[in-house]
C-alpha positions in Angstrom: 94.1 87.4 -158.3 94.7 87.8 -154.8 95.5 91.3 -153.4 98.0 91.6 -150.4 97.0 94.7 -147.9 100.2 94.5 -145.5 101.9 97.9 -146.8 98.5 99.4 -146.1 98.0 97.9 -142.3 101.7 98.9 -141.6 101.4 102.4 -142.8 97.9 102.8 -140.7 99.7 101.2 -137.6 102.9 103.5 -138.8 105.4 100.1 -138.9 108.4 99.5 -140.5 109.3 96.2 -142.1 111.9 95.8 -138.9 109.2 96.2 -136.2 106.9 93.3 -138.1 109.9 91.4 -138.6 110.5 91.7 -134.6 106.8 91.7 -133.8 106.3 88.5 -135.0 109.7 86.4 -136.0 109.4 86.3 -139.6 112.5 86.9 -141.9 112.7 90.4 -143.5 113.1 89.5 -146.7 109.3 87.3 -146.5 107.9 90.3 -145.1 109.3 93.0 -148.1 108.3 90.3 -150.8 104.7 90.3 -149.1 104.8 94.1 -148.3 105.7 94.4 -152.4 102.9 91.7 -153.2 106.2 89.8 -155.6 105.0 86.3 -153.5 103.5 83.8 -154.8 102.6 81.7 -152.1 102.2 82.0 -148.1 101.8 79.7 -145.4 99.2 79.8 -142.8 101.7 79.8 -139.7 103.0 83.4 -141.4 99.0 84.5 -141.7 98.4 83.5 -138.5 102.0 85.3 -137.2 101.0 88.7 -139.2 97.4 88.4 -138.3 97.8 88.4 -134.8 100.9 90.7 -134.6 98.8 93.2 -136.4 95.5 92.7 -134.6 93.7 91.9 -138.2 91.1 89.4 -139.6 92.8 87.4 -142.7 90.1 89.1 -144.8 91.7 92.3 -144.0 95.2 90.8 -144.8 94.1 89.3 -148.1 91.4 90.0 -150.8 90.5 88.5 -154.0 90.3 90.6 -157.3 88.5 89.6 -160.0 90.2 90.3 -163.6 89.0 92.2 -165.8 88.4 90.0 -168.8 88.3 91.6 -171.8 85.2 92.1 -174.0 85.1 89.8 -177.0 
């Protein structure tokens, strides 16, 4: 599973959906769904647009979880 760390970045930087969506051209409603981790998908051109907006590394943007399987 992949884990989304925008809501994190924008609290530390202390930005609002609005200021990303201005910062970097990207429609509101991509943002919340990616702020909310309810996406499942992303392009790179929106990476690269939130990655240099927010003066982050992709690795810091994204993260991959490993699930739990349960014992058998």
């Amino acid at each position: 599973m992949i884990k989304i760390h925008l809501s994190r970045i924008m609290g530390e930087q202390k930005l609002k959906i609005s200021d990303v969506a201005s910062m970097t051209g990207l429609h509101r409603n991509g943002i919340t769904k990616l702020y909310n981790e309810e996406t499942d998908g992303i392009k790179f051109e929106t990476l690269e647009k939130l990655c240099t907006a927010l003066n982050c590394d992709i690795s810091d943007l994204l993260e991959i979880k490993n699930e739990e399987k349960p014992p058998k």
